[in-house]
C-alpha positions as a Markdown table, in Angstrom:
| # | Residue | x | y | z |
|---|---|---|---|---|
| 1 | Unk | 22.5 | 0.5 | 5.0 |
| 2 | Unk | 19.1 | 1.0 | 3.6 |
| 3 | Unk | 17.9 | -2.7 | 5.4 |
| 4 | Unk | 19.5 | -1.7 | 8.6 |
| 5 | Unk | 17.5 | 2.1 | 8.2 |
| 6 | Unk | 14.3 | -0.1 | 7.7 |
| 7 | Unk | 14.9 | -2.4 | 11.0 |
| 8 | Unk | 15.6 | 1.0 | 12.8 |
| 9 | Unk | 12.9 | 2.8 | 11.7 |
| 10 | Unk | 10.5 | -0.2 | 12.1 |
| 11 | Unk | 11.8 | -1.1 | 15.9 |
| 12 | Unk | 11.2 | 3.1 | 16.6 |
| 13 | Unk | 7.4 | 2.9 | 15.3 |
| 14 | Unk | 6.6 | -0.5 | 17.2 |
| 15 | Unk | 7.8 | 0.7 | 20.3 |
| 16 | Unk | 5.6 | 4.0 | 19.9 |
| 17 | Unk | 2.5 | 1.1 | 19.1 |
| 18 | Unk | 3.6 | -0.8 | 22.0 |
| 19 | Unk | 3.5 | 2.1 | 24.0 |
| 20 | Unk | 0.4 | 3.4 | 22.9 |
| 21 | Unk | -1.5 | -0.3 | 23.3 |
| 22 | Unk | 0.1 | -0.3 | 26.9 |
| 23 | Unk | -0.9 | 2.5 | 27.9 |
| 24 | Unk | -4.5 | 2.1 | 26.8 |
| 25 | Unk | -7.7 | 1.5 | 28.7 |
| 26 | Unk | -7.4 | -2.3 | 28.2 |
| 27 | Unk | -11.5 | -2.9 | 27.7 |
| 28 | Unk | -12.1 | -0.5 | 25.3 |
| 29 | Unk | -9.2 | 0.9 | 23.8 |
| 30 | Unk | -7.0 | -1.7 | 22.9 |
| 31 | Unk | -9.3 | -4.4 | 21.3 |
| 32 | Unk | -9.5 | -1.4 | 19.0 |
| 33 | Unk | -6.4 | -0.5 | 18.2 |
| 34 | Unk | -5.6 | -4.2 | 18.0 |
| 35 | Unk | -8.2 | -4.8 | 15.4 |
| 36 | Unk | -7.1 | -1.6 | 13.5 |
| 37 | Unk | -3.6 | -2.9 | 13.4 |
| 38 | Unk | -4.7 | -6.3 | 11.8 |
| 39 | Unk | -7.1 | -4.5 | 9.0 |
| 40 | Unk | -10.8 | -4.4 | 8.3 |
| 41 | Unk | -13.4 | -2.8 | 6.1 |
| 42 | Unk | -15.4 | -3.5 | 8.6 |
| 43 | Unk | -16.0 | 0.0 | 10.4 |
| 44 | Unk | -15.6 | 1.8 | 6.8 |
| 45 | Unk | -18.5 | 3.7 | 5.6 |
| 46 | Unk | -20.0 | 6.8 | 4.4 |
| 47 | Unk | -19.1 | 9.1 | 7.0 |
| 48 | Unk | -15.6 | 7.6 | 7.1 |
| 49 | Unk | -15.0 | 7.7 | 3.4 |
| 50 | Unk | -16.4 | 11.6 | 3.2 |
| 51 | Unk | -13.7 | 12.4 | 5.3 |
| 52 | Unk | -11.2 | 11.1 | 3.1 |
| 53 | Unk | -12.7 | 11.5 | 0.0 |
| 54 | Unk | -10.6 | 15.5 | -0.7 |
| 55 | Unk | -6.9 | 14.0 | 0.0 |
| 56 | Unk | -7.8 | 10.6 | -1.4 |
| 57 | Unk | -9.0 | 12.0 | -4.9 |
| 58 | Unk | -6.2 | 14.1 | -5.1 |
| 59 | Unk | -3.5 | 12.0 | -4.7 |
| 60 | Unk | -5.1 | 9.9 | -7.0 |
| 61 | Unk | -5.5 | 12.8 | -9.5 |
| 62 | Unk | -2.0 | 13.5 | -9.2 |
| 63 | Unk | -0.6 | 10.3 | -9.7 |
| 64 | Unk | -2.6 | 9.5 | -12.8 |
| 65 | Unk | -1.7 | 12.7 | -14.0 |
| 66 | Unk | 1.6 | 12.2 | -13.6 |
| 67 | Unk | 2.0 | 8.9 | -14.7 |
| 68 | Unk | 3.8 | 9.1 | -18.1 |
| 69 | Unk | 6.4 | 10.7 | -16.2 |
| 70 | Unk | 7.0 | 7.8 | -14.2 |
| 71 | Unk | 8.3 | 6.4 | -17.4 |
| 72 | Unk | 11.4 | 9.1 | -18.0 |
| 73 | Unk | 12.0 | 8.5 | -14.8 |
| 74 | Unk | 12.6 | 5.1 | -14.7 |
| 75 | Unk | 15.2 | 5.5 | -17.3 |
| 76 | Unk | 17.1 | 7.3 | -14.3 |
| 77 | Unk | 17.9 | 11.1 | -13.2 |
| 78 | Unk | 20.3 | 12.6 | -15.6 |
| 79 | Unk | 18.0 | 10.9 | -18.9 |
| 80 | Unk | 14.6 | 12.7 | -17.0 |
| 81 | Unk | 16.5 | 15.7 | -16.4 |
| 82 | Unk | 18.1 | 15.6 | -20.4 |
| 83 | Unk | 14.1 | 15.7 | -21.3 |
| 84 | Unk | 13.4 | 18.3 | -19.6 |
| 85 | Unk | 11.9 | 17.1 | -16.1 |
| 86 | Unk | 13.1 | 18.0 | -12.5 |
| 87 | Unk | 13.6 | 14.5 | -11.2 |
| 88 | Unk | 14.5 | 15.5 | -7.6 |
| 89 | Unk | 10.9 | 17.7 | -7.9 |
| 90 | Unk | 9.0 | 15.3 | -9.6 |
| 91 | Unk | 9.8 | 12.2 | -7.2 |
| 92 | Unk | 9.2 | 14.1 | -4.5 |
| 93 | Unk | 5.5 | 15.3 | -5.6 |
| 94 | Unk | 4.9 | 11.6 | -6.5 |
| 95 | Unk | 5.9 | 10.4 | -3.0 |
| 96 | Unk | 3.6 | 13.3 | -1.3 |
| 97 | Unk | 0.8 | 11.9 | -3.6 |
| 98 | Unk | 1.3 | 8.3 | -2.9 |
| 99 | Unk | 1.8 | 9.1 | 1.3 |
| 100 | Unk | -1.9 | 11.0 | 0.7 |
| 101 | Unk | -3.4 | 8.3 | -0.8 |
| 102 | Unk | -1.6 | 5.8 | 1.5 |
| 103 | Unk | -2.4 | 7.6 | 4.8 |
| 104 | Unk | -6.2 | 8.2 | 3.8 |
| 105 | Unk | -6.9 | 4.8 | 3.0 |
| 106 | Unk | -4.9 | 3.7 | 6.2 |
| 107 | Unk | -6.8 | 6.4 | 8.3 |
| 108 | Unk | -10.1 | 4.5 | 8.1 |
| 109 | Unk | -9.0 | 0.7 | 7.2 |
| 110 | Unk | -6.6 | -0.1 | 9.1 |
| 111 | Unk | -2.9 | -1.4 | 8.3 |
| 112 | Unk | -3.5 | -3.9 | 5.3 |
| 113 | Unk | -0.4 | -5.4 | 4.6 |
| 114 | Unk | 1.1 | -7.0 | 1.5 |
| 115 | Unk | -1.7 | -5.4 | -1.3 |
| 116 | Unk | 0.5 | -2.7 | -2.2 |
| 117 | Unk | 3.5 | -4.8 | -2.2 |
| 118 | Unk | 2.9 | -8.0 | -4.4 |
| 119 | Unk | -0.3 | -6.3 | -6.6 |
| 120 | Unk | 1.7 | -3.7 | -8.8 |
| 121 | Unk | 4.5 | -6.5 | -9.3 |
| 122 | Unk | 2.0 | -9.1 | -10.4 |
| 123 | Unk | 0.0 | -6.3 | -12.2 |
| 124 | Unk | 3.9 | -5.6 | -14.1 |
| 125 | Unk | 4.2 | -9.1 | -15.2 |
| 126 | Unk | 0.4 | -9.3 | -16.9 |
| 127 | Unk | 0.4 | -5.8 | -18.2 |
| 128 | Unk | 4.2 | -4.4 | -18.9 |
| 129 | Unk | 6.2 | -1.9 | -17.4 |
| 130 | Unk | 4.2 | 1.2 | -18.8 |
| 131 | Unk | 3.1 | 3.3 | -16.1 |
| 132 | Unk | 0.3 | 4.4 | -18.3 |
| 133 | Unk | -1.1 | 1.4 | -18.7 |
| 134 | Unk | 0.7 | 0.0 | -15.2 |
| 135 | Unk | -0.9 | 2.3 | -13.1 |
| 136 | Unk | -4.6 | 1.8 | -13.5 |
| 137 | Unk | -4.4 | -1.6 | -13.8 |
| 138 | Unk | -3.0 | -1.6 | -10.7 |
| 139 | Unk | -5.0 | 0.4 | -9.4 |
| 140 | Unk | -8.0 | -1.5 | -10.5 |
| 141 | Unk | -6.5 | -5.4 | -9.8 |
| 142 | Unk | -5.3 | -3.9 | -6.1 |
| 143 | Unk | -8.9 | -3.1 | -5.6 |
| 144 | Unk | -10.5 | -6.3 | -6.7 |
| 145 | Unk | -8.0 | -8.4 | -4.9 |
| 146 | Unk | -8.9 | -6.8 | -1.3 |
| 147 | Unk | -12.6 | -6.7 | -2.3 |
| 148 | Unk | -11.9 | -10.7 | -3.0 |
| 149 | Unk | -10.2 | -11.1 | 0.3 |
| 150 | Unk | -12.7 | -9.1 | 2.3 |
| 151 | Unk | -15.9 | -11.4 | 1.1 |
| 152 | Unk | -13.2 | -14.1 | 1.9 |
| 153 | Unk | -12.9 | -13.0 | 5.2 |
| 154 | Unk | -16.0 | -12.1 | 6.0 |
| 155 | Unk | -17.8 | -15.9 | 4.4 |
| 156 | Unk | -15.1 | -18.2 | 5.7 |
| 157 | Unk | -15.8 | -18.5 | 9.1 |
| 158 | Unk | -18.6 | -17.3 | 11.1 |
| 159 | Unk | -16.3 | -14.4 | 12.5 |
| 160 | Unk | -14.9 | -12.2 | 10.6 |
| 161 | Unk | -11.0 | -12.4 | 10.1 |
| 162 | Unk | -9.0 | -9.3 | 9.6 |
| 163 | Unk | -8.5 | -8.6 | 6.4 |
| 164 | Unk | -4.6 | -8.0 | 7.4 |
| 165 | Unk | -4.1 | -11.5 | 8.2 |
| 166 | Unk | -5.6 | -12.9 | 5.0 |
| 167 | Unk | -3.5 | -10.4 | 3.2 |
| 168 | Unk | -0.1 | -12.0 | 4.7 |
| 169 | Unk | -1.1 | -15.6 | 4.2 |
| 170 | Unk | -1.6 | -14.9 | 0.2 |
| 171 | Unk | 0.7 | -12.2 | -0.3 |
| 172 | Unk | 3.7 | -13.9 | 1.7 |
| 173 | Unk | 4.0 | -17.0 | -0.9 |
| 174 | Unk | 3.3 | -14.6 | -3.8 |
| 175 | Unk | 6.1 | -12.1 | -2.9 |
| 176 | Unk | 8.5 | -15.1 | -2.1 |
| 177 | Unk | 7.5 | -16.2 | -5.9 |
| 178 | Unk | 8.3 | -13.0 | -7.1 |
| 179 | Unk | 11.3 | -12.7 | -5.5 |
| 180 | Unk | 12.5 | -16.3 | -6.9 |
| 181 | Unk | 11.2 | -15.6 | -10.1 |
| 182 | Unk | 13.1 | -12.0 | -9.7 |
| 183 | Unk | 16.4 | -13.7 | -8.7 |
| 184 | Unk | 16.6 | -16.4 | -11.4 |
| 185 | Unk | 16.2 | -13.8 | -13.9 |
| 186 | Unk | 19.2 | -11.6 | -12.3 |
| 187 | Unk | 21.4 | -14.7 | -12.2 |
C-alpha cells in the first residue's frame, strides 16, 4: 500500500511538472525550470541564501535539538511514550523541521536527488546508529559529498553538468549496495 501511495503521489506531482513545463514560454521559461529540476549550485548565492537563511537555521536548530530523542524513538511508540515523550507530537515536529530544511535548500538549488537518501545510511555504517552522533555527521559528510560533486561537475567537462545527474550516477550503485548489503543481513 505504502509503494502504490508513492507511485500515486509521484504520477500526481509529474503531471503538475509536466503541465507547468508545457505550458511555459518555451525560450525562457522552460530551459529554466528544466535546469532547476536536474540541480545546480550554480544560481545559489548571497541574495538567495539570505532568503533562506531564517527557515533553514531553524529547522536545523530544531533537529539538532531534538536529536537524542530520535533515539527513544527509534525504540518505537509505546517505549517513547513509557519515558515520557509524546511520539505522535514529537514525530510530527521532527517532520515540520526536516520539510523546512528540505524545502529551503530545494527553493534555491534545485531537486538534488539521492544525497539525502544514501548519505545518512553510509554516514550509519561509519559512525553508529546514535542520532547524536548520527546527525551531525551526517549533516557534515552530506555537505562534503555535494560540495565534492559540484567541483566534479563543474571541472569535468567544459560545461557544467547538473549536479542532479551526477548525484544519480553515484548514488544509484551506492543505494543498490546498501540495499544488498541490507538484505543479506535480514536473510
Amino acid at each position: 500500500l505504502l509503494v502504490l501511495s508513492g507511485t500515486a503521489v509521484s504520477a500526481f506531482f509529474n503531471a503538475l511538472i509536466s503541465g507547468t513545463k508545457f505550458m511555459a514560454d518555451p525560450y525562457d521559461k522552460l530551459p529554466q525550470i528544466t535546469y532547476w529540476l536536474m540541480g545546480s549550485l550554480s544560481a545559489v548565492n548571497f541574495d538567495n541564501l539570505s532568503m533562506i537563511i531564517i527557515p533553514l537555521l531553524i529547522g536545523i536548530l530544531v533537529i539538532l535539538v531534538l536529536r537524542w530523542h530520535l533515539n527513544v524513538l527509534a525504540m518505537g511508540d509505546e517505549e517513547a511514550q513509557s519515558l515520557g515523550l509524546d511520539a505522535g507530537k514529537l514525530r510530527l515536529l521532527i517532520i515540520v523541521a526536516c520539510t523546512l530544511v528540505t524545502s529551503a535548500a530545494v527553493s534555491i538549488s534545485g531537486i538534488i536527488g539521492w544525497v539525502g537518501l544514501v548519505v545518512p545510511h553510509m554516514t550509519r555504517i561509519i559512525v553508529g546508529p546514535d542520532h547524536k552522533i548520527l546527525l551531525p555527521a551526517s549533516l557534515s559528510i552530506g555537505a562534503s559529498f555535494l560540495l565534492l560533486i559540484d567541483n566534479i561537475s563543474r571541472t569535468f567537462i567544459s560545461i557544467e553538468i547538473p549536479i542532479g545527474i551526477l548525484t544519480a550516477i553515484v548514488g544509484v550503485p551506492l543505494f543498490l549496495y546498501l540495499l544488498r548489503r541490507g538484505y543479506s543481513e535480514w536473510s
